[in-house]
C-alpha positions in Angstrom: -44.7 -6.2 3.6 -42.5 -5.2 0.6 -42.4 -1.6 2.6 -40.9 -3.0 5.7 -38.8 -4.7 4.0 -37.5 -2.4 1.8 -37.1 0.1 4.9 -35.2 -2.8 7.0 -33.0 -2.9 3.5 -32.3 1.1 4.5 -31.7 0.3 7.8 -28.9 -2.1 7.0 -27.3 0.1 4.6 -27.6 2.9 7.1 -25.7 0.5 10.3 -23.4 -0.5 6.8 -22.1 3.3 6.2 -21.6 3.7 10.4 -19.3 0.9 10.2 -17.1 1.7 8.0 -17.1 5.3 8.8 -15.9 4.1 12.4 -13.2 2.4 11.0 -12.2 5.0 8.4 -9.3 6.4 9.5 -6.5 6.1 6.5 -3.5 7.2 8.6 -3.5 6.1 12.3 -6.2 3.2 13.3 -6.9 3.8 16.8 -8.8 0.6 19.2 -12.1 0.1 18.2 -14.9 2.7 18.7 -16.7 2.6 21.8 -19.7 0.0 21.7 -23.3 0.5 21.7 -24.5 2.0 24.7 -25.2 -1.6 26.9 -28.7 0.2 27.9 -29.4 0.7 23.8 -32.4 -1.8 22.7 -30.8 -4.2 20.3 -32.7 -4.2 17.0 -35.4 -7.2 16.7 -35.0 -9.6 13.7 -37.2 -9.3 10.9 -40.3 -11.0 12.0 -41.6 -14.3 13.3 -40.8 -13.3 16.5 -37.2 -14.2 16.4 -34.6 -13.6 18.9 -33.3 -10.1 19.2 -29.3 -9.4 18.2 -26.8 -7.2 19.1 -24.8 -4.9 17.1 -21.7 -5.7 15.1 -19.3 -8.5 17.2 -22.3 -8.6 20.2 -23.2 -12.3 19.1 -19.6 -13.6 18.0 -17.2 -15.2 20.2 -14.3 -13.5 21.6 -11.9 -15.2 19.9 -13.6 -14.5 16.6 -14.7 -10.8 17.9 -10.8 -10.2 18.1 -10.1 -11.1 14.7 -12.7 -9.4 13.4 -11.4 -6.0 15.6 -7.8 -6.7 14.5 -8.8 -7.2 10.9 -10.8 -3.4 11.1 -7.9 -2.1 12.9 -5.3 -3.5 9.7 -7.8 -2.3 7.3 -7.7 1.1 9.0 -3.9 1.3 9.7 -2.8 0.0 6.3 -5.2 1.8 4.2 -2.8 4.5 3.0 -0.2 1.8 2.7 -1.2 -1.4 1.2 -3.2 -1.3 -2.4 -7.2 -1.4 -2.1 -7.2 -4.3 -4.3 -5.4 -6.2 -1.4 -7.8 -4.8 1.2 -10.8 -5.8 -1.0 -11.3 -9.0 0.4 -10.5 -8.4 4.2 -13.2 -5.6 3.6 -16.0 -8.1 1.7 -15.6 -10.4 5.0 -16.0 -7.4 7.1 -18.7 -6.4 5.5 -20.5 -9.9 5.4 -19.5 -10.4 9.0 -21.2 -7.6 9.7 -24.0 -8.5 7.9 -24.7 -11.9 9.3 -23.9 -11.0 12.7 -27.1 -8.5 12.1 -29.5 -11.9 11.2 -30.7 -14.8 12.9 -28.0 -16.4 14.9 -30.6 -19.4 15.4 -30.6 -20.3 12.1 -27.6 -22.5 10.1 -27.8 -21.5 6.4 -26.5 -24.7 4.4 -26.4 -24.5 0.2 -26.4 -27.3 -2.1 -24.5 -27.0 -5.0 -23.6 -29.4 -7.4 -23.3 -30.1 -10.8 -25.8 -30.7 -13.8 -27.5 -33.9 -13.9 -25.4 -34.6 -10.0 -29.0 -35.5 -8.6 -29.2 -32.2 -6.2 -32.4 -31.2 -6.1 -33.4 -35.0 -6.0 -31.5 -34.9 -2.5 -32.9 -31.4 -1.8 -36.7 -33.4 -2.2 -35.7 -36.0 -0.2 -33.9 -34.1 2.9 -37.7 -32.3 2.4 -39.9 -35.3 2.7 -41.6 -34.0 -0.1 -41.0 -32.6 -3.7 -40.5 -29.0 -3.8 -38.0 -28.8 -6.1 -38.3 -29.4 -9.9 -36.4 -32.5 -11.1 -36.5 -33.8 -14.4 -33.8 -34.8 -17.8 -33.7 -30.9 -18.6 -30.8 -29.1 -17.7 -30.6 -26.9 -16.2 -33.5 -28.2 -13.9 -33.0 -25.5 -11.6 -33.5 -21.7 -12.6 -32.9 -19.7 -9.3 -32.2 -20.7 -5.9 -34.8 -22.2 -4.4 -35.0 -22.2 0.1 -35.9 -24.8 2.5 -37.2 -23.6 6.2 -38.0 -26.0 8.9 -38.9 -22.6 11.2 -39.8 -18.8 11.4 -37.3 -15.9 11.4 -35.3 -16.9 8.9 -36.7 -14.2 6.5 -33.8 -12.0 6.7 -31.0 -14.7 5.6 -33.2 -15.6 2.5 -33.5 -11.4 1.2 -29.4 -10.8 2.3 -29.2 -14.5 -0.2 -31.8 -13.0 -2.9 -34.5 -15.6 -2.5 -37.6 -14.4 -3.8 -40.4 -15.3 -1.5 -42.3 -17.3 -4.6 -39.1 -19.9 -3.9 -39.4 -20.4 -0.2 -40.8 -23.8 1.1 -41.5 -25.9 3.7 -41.2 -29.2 4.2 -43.8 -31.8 4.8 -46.1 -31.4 8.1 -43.0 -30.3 9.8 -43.8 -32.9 12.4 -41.8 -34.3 15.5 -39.2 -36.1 13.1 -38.3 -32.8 12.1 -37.6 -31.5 15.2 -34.3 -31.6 15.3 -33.7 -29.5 12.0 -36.0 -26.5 13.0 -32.6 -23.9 12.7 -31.5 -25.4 9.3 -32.2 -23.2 6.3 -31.2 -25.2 3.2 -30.7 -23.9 -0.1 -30.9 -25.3 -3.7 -28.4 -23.5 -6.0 -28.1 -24.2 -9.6 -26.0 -25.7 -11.3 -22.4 -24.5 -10.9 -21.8 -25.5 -14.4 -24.7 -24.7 -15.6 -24.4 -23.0 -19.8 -26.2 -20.1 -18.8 -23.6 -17.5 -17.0 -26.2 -15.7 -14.6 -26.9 -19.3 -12.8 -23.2 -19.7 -12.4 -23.4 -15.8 -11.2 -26.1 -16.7 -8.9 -24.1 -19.7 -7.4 -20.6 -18.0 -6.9 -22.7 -15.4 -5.0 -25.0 -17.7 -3.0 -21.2 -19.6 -2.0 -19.9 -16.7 -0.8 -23.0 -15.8 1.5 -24.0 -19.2 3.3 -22.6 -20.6 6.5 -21.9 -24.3 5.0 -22.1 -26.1 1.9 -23.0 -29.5 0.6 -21.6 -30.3 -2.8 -23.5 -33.1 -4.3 -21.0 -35.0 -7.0 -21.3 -38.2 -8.7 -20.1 -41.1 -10.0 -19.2 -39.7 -13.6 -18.2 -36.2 -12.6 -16.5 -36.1 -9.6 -13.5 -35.6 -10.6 -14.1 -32.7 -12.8 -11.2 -30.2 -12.6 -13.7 -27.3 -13.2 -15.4 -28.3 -9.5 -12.3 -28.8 -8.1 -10.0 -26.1 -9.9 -12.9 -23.4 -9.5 -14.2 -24.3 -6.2 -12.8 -26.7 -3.8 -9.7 -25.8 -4.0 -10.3 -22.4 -3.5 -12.4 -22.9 -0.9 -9.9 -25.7 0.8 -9.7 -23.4 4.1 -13.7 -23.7 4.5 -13.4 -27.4 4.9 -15.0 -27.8 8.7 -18.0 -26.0 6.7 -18.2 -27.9 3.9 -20.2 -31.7 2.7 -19.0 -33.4 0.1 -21.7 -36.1 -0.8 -21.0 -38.8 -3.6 -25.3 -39.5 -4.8 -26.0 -42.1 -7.1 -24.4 -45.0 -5.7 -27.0 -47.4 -6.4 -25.6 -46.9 -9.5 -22.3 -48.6 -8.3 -21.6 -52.2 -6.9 -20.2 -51.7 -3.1 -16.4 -52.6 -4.3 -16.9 -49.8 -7.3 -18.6 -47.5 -4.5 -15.7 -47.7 -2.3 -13.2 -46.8 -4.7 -15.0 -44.1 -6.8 -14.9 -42.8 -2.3 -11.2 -43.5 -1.4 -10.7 -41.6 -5.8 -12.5 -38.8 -4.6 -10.9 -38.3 -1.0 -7.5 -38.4 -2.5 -8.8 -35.7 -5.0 -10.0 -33.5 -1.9 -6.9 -34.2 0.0 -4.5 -32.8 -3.4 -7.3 -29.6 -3.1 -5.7 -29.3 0.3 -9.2 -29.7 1.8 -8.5 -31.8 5.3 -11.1 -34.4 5.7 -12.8 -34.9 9.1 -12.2 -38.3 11.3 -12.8 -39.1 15.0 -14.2 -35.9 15.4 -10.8 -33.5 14.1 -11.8 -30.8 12.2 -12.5 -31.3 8.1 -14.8 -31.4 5.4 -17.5 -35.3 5.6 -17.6 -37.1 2.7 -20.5 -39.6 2.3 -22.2 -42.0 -0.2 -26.0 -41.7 -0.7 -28.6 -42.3 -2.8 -31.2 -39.4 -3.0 -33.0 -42.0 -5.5 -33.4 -45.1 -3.1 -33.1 -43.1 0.2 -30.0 -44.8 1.1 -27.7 -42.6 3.1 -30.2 -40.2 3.3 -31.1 -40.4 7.2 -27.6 -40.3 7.8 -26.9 -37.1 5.6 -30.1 -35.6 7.7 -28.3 -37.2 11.2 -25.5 -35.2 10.2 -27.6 -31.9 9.2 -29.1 -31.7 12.7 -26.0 -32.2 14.7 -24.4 -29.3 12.9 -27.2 -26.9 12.6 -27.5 -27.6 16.6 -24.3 -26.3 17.4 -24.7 -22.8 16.0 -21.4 -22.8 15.0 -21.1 -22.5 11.7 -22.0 -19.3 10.6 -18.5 -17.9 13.1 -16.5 -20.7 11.1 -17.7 -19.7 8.0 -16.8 -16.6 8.8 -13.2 -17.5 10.7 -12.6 -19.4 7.7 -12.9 -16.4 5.4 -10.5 -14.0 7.5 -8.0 -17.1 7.4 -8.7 -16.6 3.2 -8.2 -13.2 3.5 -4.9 -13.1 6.1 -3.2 -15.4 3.2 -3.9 -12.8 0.3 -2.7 -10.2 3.1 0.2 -11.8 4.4 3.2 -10.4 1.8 1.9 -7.1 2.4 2.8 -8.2 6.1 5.4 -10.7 6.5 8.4 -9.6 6.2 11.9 -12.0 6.7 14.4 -11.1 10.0 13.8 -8.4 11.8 13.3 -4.7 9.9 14.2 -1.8 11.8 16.7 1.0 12.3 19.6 -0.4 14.9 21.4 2.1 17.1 24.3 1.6 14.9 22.8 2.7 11.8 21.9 5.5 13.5 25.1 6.3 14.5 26.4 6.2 10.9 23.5 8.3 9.6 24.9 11.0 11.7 28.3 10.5 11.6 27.8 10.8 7.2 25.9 13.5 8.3 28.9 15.1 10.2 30.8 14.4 7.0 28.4 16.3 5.0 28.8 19.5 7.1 32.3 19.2 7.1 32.0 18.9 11.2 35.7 17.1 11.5 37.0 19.9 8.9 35.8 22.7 11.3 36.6 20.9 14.0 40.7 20.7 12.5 40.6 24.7 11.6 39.3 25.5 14.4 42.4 23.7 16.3 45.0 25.5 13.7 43.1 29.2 14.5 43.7 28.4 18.1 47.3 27.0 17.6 48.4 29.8 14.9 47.2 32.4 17.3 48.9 31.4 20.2 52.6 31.2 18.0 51.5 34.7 16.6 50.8 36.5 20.0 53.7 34.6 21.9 56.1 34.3 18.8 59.6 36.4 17.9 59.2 39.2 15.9 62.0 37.9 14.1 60.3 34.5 13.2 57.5 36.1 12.7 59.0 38.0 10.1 60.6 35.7 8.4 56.8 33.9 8.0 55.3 36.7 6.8 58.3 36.6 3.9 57.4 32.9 3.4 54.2 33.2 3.0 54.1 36.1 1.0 56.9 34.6 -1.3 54.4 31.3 -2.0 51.2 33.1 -2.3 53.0 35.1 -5.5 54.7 31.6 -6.8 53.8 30.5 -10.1 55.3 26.8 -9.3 52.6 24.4 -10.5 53.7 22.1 -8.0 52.3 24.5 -5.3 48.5 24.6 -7.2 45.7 22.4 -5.1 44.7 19.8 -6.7 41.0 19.4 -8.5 38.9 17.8 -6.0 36.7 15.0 -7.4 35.2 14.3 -3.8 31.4 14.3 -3.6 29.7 17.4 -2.8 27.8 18.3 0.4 24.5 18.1 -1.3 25.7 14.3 -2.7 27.0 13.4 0.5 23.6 14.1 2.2 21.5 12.4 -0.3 24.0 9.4 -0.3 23.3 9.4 3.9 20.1 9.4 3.1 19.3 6.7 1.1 21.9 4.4 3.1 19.6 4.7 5.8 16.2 4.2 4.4 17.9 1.2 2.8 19.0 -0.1 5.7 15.4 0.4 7.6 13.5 -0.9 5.0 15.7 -3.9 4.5 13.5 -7.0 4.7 10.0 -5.3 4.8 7.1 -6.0 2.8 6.8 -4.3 -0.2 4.1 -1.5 0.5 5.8 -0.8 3.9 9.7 -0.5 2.6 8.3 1.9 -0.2 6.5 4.2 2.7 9.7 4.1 4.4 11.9 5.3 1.3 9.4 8.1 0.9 9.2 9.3 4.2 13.0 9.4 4.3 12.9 11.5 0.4 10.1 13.7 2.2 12.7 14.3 4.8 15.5 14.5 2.7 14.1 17.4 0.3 15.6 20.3 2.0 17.7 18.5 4.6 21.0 20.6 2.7 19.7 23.8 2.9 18.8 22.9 6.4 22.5 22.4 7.2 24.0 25.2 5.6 21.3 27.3 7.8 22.7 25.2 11.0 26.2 25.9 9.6 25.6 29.5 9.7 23.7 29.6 12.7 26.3 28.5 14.8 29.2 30.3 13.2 32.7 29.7 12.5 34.2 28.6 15.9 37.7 29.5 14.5 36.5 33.3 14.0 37.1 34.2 16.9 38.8 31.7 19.2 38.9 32.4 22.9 42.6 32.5 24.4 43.6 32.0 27.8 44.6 33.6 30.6 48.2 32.7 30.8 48.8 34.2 27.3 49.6 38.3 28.4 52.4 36.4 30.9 53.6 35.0 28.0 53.8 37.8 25.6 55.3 40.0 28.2 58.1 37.3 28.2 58.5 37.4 24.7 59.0 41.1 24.8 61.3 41.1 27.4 63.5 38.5 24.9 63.1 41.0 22.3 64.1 44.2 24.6 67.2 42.2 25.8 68.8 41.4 22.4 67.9 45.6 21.5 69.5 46.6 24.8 72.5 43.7 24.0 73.0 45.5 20.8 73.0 49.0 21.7 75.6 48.0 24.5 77.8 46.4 21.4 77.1 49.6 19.2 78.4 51.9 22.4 81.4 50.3 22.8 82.5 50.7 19.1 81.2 54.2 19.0 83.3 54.6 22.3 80.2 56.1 24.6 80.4 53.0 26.8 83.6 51.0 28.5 85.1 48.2 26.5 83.8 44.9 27.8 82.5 42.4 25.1 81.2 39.6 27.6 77.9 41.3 28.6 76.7 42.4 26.1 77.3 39.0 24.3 75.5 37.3 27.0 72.7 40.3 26.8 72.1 39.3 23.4 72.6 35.8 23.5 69.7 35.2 26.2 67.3 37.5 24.6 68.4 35.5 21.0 67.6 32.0 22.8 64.9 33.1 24.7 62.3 34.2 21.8 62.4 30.6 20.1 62.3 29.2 23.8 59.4 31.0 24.8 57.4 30.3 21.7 57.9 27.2 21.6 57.2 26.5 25.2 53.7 28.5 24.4 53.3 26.0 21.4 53.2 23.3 23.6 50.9 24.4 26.0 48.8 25.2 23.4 48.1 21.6 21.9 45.9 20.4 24.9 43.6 22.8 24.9 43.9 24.0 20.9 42.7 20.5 20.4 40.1 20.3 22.9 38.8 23.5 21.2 38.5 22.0 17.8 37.1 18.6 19.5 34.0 20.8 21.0 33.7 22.9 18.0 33.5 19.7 16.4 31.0 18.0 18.6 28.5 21.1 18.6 28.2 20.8 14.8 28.3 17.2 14.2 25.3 17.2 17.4 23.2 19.5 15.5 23.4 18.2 12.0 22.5 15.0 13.7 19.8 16.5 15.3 18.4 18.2 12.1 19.1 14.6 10.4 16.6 13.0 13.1 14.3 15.5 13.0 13.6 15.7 8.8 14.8 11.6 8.6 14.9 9.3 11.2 11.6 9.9 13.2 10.2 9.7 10.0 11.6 6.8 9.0 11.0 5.4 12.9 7.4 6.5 12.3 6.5 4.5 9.5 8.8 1.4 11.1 6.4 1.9 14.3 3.1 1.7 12.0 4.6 -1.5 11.3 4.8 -2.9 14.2 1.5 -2.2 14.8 -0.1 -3.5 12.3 2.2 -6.7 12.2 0.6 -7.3 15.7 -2.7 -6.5 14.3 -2.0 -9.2 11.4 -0.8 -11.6 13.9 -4.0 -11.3 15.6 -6.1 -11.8 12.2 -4.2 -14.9 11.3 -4.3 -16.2 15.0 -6.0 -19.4 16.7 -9.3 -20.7 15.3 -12.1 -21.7 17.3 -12.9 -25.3 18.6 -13.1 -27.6 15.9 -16.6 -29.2 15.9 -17.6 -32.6 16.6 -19.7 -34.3 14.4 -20.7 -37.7 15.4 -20.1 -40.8 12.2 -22.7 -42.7 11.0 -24.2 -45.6 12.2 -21.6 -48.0 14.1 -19.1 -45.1 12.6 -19.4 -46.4 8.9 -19.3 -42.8 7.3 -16.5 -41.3 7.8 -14.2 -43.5 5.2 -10.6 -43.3 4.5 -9.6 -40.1 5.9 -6.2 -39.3 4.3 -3.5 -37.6 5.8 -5.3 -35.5 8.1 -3.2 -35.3 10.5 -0.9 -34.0 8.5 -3.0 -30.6 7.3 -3.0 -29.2 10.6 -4.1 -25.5 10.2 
């Protein structure tokens, strides 16, 4: 026996390491791996002929079978992204999901816990019918967890809780009164305050493994804030799982009963643990007396209804992703809507454009085109008296004619600046983990985004290099030549009549002269016009082409990126909502005789989950 069993503990481990493997995937989680085979033989429970199981999420509703995909898929997805010490927790209930879904979905596993001296294993004895657990005025009575089984097959539950077989039970004849109780596996924890540490080890482990728990108070501790501040208030979002039984109330007069009842549902309801009435979803709080036997057939009415729905182990375990979605939810929440807007886009590349000096090129490559066309088409004359000009200011020492010392940002400064506007902007109102993946994958990107520009810069070359001219300009420097040939020939008609080669006649000449004088300035500046359109058009396009492909590069090293990590997002923000979504049915579990047991309810209605 202790082979098999020690071989069906490999087993689990074995189906334990394929699981996670499955879902290992640290950058992007795709849908959940492809199911068992349907023809595969599921595995057979331990022994006792108990009914077979599926594999992981086979047994569990669909509702609950989505959570449980969504929560692997967020693990998977966020695992890069989010710190393991937040994913601890949604990968303990993973793990124990896993693990019960593996066991006996007959069986309910229900724990009591309960304080020293709180009369537990008394109520243990008498849910029995017959004393199997040690009771007595030492404390701590109980040692080590002792189990309760009204049927077969529940073997498996009881080595995943650590119950040695020496501690399992059974209770009296098992007869026809039993009956309805066959699927209930009940457990007597020690003490949760017990002095000894490894009992109190032994019950926080136990709590975290069982499908519902009945916490046994009474009238002198029940409002003790280490049961409350360590326990039920922690466990608040377990309360359709969870008893709260006040024992010892023949101890009490009715009137003292009642209110020690309506003291301790207040206390629950400050815990934030809803309490169930006319059959809405919350924790039952009863009085009994495990000494007297009052209360007690109630408590056991109670037992069987709930272990008869088979429900508790998937709210047990819906209740624990709902405990881990809250831990999870900063690292998923995030206020307004993140994101990169088409106009931030736009500025990204326009700052881009800046940083490239794409309107600069754009201007000198207008002047080029301008400054060519007055140089082909202009008077010699003018042109001349430019050359002189220029010439004349290049060799000034005026200190009015020195540029002045730019204090304008650099082209590396302006690209960094771009840069960091935009993962601002797109990780504006994210959680934490996720803006801080989106500033690094924008520094990633921006690393050698400069010298990517200067390489676009260069790779495209200087539009004002070589600018193309039109077809119109021969026409016009022919025209300007003419001008210049008809003031020379106006002249040497001037210089013949003084020298006496030619008639006298000072008119022609004159005129000669005058329309070639008029005409140079005419001509160029009638080119000069003509040129603006399309000089400007020129610088426009060169303009365009460079600000188009420093965008480009800019979306390329930055944006998709950024839009990357913003889609991974997304994703798992779905997946999130899907992990924090609906909760089953809540269960109905019927009052007590004529309805007496359910007492005092408060605010219920108002803790709505």
């Amino acid at each position: 026996m202790r082979d098999r069993g020690r071989e069906r503990g490999r087993e689990r481990e074995r189906d334990r390491d394929r699981d996670r493997e499955r879902w290992d995937d640290g950058l992007i989680a795709r849908r959940a791996a492809r199911r068992a085979a349907p023809d595969e033989p599921p595995a057979a429970e331990d022994e006792g002929g108990a009914e077979e199981t599926e594999r992981f999420g086979g047994s569990y509703g669909s509702g609950l079978r989505t959570r449980l995909d969504a929560l692997h898929e967020l693990v998977g997805l966020s695992r890069t992204r989010v710190e393991s010490e937040a994913l601890a927790e949604a990968g303990r209930v993973l793990d124990e999901a896993a693990a019960r879904q593996r066991l006996s979905s007959r069986h309910t596993v229900v724990a009591l816990a309960g304080s020293t001296g709180s009369g537990k294993s008394t109520l243990f004895n008498a849910l029995a019918g017959v004393a199997v657990s040690e009771t007595g005025l030492r404390r701590p009575t109980t040692s080590a967890p002792l189990a309760l089984t009204w049927s077969e097959g529940a073997a498996g539950l009881l080595d995943r809780l650590g119950v040695p077989g020496r501690l399992r039970r059974r209770p009296l004849a098992g007869g026809a009164a039993d009956a309805e109780l066959q699927s209930l596996v009940l457990i007597d924890l020690p003490d949760h305050d017990s002095a000894l540490t490894a009992h109190r080890d032994q019950v926080d482990r136990a709590l975290g493994l069982v499908d519902a728990v009945i916490w046994v108070v009474d009238p002198e501790k029940y409002a003790d804030a280490a049961l409350h501040e360590r326990y039920l208030r922690p466990l608040a979002g377990h309360a359709e799982v969870t008893f709260v039984v006040l024992n010892q109330i023949d101890r009490l007069g009715t009137e003292a009963a009642e209110l020690v009842l309506d003291d301790l549902r207040r206390l629950l309801d400050e815990d934030g643990m809803a309490l169930g009435e006319h059959g809405e979803p919350g924790a039952t709080v009863l009085p009994v007396s495990a000494l007297t036997g009052e209360g007690v057939p109630e408590l056991r009415e109670l037992l069987a209804r709930f272990v008869q729905e088979r429900t508790a182990p998937e709210r047990r375990i819906a209740a624990d992703i709902d405990a881990a979605a809250a831990k999870l939810r900063p690292a998923y929440v995030a206020d307004g809507r993140p994101g990169l807007g088409e106009r931030s886009r736009e500025q990204f590349a326009g700052r881009l454009a800046v940083a490239v000096g794409a309107q600069a090129a754009g201007e000198a490559a207008e002047r080029v085109w301008r400054r060519g066309a007055i140089r082909a088409c202009g008077s010699p004359w003018l042109r001349l008296h430019r050359w002189y000009e220029r010439k004349r200011a290049h060799g000034s020492t005026d200190p009015r004619l020195e540029p002045p010392v730019e204090d304008e940002l650099t082209a590396r400064q302006r690209v960094e600046q771009a840069v960091r506007i935009v993962a601002d902007e797109a990780s504006r109102g994210l959680p934490a983990p996720w803006a801080h993946a989106v500033r690094e994958a924008a520094a990633r990107g921006a690393e050698g985004l400069p010298e990517a520009l200067d390489e676009l810069t260069v790779t495209l070359g200087d539009p004002a290099a070589r600018p193309p001219r039109p077809a119109w300009w021969p026409a016009a420097v022919l025209a300007q030549a003419l001008m210049t040939l008809l003031q020379l020939f106006g002249a040497l008609w001037l210089v013949g009549q003084i020298v006496g080669v030619v008639e006298p006649g000072l008119l022609p000449p004159v005129l000669i002269m005058v329309a070639g004088i008029a005409g140079g300035p005419l001509v160029e500046w009638a080119c000069e016009s003509a040129v603006k359109g399309p000089a400007r058009r020129y610088g426009q396009e060169a303009e365009r082409r460079l600000a188009e492909a420093a965008a480009a590069c800019g979306r390329a090293r930055v944006l998709d990126p950024v839009s990357a990590e913003l889609l991974r997002y997304r994703e798992v923000r779905e997946q999130y909502a899907k992990v924090a979504g609906p909760r089953p049915s809540p269960r109905i579990v019927g009052g007590g005789r004529g309805g007496a047991l359910r007492l005092g309810a408060t605010r219920t209605g108002a803790r709505v989950r």
